[in-house]
Backbone bond lengths (Angstrom), bond angles and torsions (degrees), N, CA, C in turn:
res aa  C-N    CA-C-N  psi(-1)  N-CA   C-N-CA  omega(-1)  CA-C   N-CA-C  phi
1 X - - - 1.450 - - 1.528 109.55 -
2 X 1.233 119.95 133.60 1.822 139.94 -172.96 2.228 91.00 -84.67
3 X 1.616 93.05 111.27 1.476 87.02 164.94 1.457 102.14 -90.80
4 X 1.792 113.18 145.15 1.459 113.69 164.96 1.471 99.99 -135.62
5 X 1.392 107.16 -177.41 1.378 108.83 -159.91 1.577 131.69 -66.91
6 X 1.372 108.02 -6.79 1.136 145.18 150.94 1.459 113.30 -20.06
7 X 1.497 82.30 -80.66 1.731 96.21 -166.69 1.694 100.15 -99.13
8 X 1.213 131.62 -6.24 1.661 112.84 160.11 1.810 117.38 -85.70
9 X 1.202 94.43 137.70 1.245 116.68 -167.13 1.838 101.46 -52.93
10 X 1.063 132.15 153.55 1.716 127.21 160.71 1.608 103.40 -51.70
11 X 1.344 127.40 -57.60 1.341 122.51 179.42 0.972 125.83 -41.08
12 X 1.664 112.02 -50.99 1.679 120.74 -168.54 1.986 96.70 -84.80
13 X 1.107 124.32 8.79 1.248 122.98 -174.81 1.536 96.06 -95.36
14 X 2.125 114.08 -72.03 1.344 81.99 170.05 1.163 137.18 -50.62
15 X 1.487 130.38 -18.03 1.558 122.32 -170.92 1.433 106.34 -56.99
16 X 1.501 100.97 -66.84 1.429 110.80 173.83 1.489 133.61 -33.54
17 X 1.152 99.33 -38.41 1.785 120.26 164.72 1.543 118.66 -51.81
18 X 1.608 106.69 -57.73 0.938 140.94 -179.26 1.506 103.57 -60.05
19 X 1.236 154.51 -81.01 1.348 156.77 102.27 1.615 103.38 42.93
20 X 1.169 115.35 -71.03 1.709 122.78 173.45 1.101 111.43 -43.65
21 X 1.376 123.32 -52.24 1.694 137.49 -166.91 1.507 104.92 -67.53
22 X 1.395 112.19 -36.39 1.629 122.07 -149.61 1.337 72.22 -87.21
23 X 1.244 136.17 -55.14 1.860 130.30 -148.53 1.673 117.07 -92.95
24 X 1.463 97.97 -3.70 1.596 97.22 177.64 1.614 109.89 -113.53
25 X 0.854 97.98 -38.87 1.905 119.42 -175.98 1.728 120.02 -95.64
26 X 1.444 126.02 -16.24 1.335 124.90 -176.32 1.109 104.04 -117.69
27 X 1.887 118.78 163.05 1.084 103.83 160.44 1.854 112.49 -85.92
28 X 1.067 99.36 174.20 1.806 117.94 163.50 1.696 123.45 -123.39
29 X 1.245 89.88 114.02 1.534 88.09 172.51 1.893 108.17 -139.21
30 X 1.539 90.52 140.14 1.815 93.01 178.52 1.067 87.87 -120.20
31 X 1.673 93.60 134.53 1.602 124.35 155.86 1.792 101.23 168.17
32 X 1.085 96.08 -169.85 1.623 113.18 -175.83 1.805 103.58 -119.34
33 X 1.254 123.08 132.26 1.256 133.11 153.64 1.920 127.32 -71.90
34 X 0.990 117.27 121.09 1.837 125.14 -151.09 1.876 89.86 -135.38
35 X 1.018 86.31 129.07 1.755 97.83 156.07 1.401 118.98 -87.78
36 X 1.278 123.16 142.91 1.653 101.15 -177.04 1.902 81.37 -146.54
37 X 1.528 102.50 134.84 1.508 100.90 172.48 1.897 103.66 -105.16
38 X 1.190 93.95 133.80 1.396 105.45 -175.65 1.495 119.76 -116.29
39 X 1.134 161.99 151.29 1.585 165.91 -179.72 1.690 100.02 -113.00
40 X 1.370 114.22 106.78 1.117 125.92 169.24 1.664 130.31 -50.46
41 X 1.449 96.75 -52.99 1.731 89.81 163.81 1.448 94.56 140.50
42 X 1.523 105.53 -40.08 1.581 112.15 -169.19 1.236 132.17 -52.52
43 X 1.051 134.55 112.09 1.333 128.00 -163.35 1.631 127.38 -63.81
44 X 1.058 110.80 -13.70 1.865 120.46 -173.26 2.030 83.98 -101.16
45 X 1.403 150.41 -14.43 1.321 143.75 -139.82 2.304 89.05 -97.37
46 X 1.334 61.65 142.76 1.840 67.62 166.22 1.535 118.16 -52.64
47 X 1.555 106.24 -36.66 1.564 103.76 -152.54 2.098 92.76 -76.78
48 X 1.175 114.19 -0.01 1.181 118.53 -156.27 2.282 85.22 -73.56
49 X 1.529 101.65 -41.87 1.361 121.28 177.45 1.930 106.42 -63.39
50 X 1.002 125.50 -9.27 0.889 139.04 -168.46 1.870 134.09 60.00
51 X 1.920 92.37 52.47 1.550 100.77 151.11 1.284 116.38 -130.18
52 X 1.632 105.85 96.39 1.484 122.29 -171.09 1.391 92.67 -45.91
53 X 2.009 101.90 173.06 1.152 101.31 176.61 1.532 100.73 -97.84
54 X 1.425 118.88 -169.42 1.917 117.48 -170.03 1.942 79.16 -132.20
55 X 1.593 94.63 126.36 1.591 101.08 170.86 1.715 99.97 -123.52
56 X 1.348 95.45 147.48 1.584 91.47 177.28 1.458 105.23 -87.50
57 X 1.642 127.88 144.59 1.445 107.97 -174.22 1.829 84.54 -130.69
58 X 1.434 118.80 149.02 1.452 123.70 149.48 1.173 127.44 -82.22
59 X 1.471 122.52 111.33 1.393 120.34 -173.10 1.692 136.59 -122.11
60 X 0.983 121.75 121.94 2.010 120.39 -133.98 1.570 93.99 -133.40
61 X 1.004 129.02 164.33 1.484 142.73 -160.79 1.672 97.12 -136.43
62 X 1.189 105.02 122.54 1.386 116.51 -171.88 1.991 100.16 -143.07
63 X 1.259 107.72 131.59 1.168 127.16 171.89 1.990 104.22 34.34
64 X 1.142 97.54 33.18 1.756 98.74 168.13 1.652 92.97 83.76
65 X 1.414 122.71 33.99 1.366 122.85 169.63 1.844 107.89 -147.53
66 X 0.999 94.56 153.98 1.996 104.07 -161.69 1.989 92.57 -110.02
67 X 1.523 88.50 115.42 1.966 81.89 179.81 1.996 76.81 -111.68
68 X 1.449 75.71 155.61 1.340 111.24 171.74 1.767 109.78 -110.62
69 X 0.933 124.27 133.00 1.549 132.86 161.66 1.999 117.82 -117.15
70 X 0.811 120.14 110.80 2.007 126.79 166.36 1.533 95.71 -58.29
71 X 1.590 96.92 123.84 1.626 117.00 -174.15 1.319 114.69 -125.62
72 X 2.179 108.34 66.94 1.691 105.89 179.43 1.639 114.05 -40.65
73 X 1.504 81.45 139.64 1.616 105.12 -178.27 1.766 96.14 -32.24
74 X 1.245 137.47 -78.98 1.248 145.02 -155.33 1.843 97.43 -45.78
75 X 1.481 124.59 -17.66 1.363 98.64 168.28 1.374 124.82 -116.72
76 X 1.473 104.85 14.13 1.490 123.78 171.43 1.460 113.34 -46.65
77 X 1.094 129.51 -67.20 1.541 121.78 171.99 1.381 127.49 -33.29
78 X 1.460 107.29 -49.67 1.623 142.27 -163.00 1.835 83.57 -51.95
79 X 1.918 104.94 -78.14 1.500 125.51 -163.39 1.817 103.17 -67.98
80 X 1.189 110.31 -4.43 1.738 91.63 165.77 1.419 106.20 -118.38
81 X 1.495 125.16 -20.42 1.731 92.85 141.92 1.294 133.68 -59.74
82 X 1.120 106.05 -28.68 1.907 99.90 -172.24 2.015 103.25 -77.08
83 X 1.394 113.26 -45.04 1.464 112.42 150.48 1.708 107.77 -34.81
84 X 1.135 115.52 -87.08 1.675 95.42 -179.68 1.313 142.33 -3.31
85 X 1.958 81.71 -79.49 1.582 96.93 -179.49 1.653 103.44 -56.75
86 X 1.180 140.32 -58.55 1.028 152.81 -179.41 1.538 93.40 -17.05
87 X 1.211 102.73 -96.69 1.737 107.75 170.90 1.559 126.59 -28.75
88 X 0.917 122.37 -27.13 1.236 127.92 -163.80 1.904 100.47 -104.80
89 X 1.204 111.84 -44.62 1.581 105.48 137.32 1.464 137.68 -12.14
90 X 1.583 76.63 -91.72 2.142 100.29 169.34 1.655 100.28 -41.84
91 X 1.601 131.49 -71.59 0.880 110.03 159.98 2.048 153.59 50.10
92 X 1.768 64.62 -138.84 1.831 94.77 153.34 1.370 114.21 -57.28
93 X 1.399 145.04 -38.73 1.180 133.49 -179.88 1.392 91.23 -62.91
94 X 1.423 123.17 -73.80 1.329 112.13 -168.67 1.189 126.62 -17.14
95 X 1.790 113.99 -55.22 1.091 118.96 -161.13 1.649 108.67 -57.61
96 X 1.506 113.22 -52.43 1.575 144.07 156.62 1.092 111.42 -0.29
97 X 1.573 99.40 -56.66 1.625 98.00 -170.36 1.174 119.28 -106.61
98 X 1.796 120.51 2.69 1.350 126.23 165.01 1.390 97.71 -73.03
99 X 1.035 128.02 -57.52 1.698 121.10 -169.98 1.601 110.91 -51.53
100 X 1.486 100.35 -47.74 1.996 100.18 -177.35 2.024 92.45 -55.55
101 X 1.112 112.18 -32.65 1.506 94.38 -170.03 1.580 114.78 -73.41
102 X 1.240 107.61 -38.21 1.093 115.46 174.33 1.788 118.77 -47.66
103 X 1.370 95.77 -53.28 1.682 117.72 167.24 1.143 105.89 -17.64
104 X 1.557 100.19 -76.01 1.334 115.14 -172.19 1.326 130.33 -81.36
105 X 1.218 129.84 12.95 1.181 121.81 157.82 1.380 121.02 -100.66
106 X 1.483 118.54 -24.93 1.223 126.74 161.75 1.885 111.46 -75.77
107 X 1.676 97.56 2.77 1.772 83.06 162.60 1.828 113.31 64.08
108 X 1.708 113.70 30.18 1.048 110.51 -169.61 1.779 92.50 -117.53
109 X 1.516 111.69 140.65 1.667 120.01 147.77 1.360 123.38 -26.43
């Protein structure tokens, strides 16, 4: 069945809209952002005194394994908008497909 504007709700229209914007125009990225303090090794380095340094790392679950990626400060902003949008994605689909369920159990067009 062809949905037209008819039969989508105004809500599920912006979603859908909304959804368009996020998938043509933003980035997307899944994972979680983690601080991890680490001790370099170097012998003249502070952390050697013991105040590790704090690195931000991105960290994502892939095939039942956890990768880590190092996220210089200069792209920190970049990877927690695209985390955002990402989420905010996931989201709206959700919502998407609670309503189609709903649809259909009440047996509605």
């Amino acid at each position: 069945m062809k949905l037209n504007r008819v039969t989508i709700s105004e809500a599920s229209r912006r979603r859908r809209s909304r959804v368009a914007q996020l998938v043509h125009s933003k980035r997307l990225l899944r994972g979680t952002l983690t601080v991890r303090e680490v001790i370099c090794g170097k012998a003249g380095c502070r952390c050697a005194s013991g105040e590790p340094h704090a690195g931000l790392y991105l960290t994502q679950s892939k095939g039942g394994k956890t990768l880590q990626l190092y996220v210089p400060k200069r792209f920190e902003e970049r990877v927690r908008q695209a985390i955002d949008n990402y989420q905010e994605l996931q989201r709206l689909i959700e919502e998407l497909s609670e309503q189609e369920w709903k649809s259909l159990k009440a047996r509605k067009d």
